[in-house]
N, C-alpha and C positions, 0 to 999 in steps of 0.2 A: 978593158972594153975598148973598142976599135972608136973611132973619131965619129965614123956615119956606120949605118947598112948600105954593103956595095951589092951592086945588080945581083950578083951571082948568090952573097947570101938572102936577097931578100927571095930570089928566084925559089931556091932552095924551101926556104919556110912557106912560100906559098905552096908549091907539089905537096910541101907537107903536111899543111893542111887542110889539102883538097880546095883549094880554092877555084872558082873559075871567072879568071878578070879580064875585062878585055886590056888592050895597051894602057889604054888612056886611065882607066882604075888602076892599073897597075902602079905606073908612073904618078898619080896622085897619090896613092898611099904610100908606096916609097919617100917621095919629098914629105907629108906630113909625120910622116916614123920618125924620121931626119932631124924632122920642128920639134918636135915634142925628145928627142935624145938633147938637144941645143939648149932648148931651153931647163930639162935638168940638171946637163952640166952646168946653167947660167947659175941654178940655186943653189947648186953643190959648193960655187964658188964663194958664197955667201960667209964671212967669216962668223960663227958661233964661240959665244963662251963655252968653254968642258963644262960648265958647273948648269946648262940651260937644263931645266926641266923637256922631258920630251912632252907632246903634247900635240892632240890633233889641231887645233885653235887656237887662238886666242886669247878666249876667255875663259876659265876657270869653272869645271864643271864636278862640284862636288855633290855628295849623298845627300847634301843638306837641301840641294838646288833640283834635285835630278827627278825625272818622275820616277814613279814606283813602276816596274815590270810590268806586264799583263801578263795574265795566264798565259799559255802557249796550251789551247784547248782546241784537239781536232772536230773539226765538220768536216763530216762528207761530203760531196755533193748530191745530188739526188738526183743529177742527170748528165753521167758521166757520159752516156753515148752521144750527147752536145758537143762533146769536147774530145772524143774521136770522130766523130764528123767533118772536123775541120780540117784532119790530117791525111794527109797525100794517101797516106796506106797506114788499116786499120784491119786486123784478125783477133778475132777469138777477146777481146775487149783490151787491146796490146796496141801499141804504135809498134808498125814497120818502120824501120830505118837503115838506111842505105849501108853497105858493107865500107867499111874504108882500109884498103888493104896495107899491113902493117911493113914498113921497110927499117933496115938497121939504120937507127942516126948515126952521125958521125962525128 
Protein backbone atom coordinates (compact mmCIF):
# COMPACT_ATOMS: atom_id res chain seq x y z
CA UNK A 1 0.00 0.00 0.00
CA UNK A 2 1.29 3.42 -1.18
CA UNK A 3 2.25 6.04 1.65
CA UNK A 4 -1.06 8.51 0.71
CA UNK A 5 -3.90 8.64 -2.22
CA UNK A 6 -2.09 10.80 -5.06
CA UNK A 7 -4.34 13.21 -7.06
CA UNK A 8 -4.52 11.05 -9.89
CA UNK A 9 -5.68 7.99 -7.83
CA UNK A 10 -8.06 9.71 -5.95
CA UNK A 11 -9.09 11.41 -9.24
CA UNK A 12 -9.71 8.08 -10.56
CA UNK A 13 -11.96 6.46 -7.70
CA UNK A 14 -14.01 9.53 -7.70
CA UNK A 15 -15.05 9.18 -12.03
CA UNK A 16 -15.64 5.91 -10.53
CA UNK A 17 -17.83 6.45 -8.42
CA UNK A 18 -19.84 9.03 -10.00
CA UNK A 19 -19.13 11.35 -7.72
CA UNK A 20 -19.79 15.03 -8.45
CA UNK A 21 -17.46 17.35 -6.12
CA UNK A 22 -16.69 20.67 -6.42
CA UNK A 23 -12.57 21.51 -5.92
CA UNK A 24 -12.76 22.53 -2.62
CA UNK A 25 -14.87 18.76 -1.48
CA UNK A 26 -12.60 17.46 -3.57
CA UNK A 27 -9.48 18.58 -1.81
CA UNK A 28 -11.01 17.97 1.63
CA UNK A 29 -11.82 14.55 1.27
CA UNK A 30 -8.48 13.84 -0.39
CA UNK A 31 -6.51 15.34 2.90
CA UNK A 32 -9.13 13.62 5.26
CA UNK A 33 -8.57 9.97 3.18
CA UNK A 34 -4.78 10.81 3.89
CA UNK A 35 -5.78 11.43 7.99
CA UNK A 36 -7.59 8.44 8.39
CA UNK A 37 -4.56 6.04 6.09
CA UNK A 38 -1.92 7.97 8.92
CA UNK A 39 -3.53 7.39 11.50
CA UNK A 40 -4.01 3.57 10.69
CA UNK A 41 -0.70 3.21 9.85
CA UNK A 42 -0.03 5.01 13.61
CA UNK A 43 -2.06 1.61 15.04
CA UNK A 44 -0.67 -0.76 12.76
CA UNK A 45 2.59 0.45 14.44
CA UNK A 46 1.39 -0.40 17.70
CA UNK A 47 3.51 -3.34 19.00
CA UNK A 48 0.96 -6.56 19.97
CA UNK A 49 1.65 -9.75 21.77
CA UNK A 50 1.04 -13.10 18.98
CA UNK A 51 -0.76 -14.64 21.81
CA UNK A 52 -3.60 -11.14 22.11
CA UNK A 53 -7.02 -12.54 21.87
CA UNK A 54 -8.65 -10.66 18.97
CA UNK A 55 -11.40 -8.71 20.07
CA UNK A 56 -13.77 -5.79 19.11
CA UNK A 57 -13.16 -3.99 22.73
CA UNK A 58 -12.14 -4.01 25.59
CA UNK A 59 -14.14 -5.69 27.62
CA UNK A 60 -15.16 -9.28 27.59
CA UNK A 61 -18.44 -10.11 26.06
CA UNK A 62 -19.59 -13.39 26.91
CA UNK A 63 -22.97 -15.67 26.46
CA UNK A 64 -23.18 -15.34 30.03
CA UNK A 65 -23.35 -11.42 29.78
CA UNK A 66 -24.90 -10.98 26.30
CA UNK A 67 -28.51 -10.28 25.70
CA UNK A 68 -30.57 -13.03 24.00
CA UNK A 69 -31.35 -12.18 20.12
CA UNK A 70 -34.65 -10.98 19.13
CA UNK A 71 -36.69 -12.46 16.59
CA UNK A 72 -35.75 -11.01 13.24
CA UNK A 73 -39.94 -10.95 12.50
CA UNK A 74 -40.95 -9.07 9.22
CA UNK A 75 -43.57 -6.10 9.27
CA UNK A 76 -44.67 -4.61 6.48
CA UNK A 77 -45.36 -1.38 6.05
CA UNK A 78 -48.79 -0.37 5.33
CA UNK A 79 -48.01 2.58 3.46
CA UNK A 80 -45.22 1.96 1.25
CA UNK A 81 -46.42 4.75 -1.31
CA UNK A 82 -45.09 7.26 1.78
CA UNK A 83 -41.82 5.95 1.04
CA UNK A 84 -41.91 6.17 -2.82
CA UNK A 85 -42.95 9.49 -2.40
CA UNK A 86 -39.95 10.71 -1.31
CA UNK A 87 -37.96 9.40 -4.18
CA UNK A 88 -36.67 11.51 -7.10
CA UNK A 89 -38.31 8.76 -9.49
CA UNK A 90 -41.00 6.33 -8.74
CA UNK A 91 -43.02 3.51 -11.47
CA UNK A 92 -45.20 0.87 -11.05
CA UNK A 93 -44.31 0.74 -7.09
CA UNK A 94 -40.29 0.47 -7.89
CA UNK A 95 -37.61 3.31 -7.28
CA UNK A 96 -35.91 4.57 -10.58
CA UNK A 97 -32.40 5.01 -10.29
CA UNK A 98 -29.87 6.58 -12.30
CA UNK A 99 -27.85 4.25 -14.95
CA UNK A 100 -24.15 4.31 -13.89
CA UNK A 101 -22.23 3.29 -16.96
CA UNK A 102 -19.83 0.31 -16.29
CA UNK A 103 -15.85 0.94 -17.45
CA UNK A 104 -12.96 -1.65 -17.10
CA UNK A 105 -10.94 -0.91 -13.76
CA UNK A 106 -7.50 -1.15 -14.00
Amino acid sequence: MSEFIDRSTFDHLVHLAALELSPEQAEYLLRELNNQLKAIRELEAIPLDADLPVTLHGVPYTSSISPTLRSDDWQPFDRPQDILAQAPQAEDGYLIVPDIPHTTLE
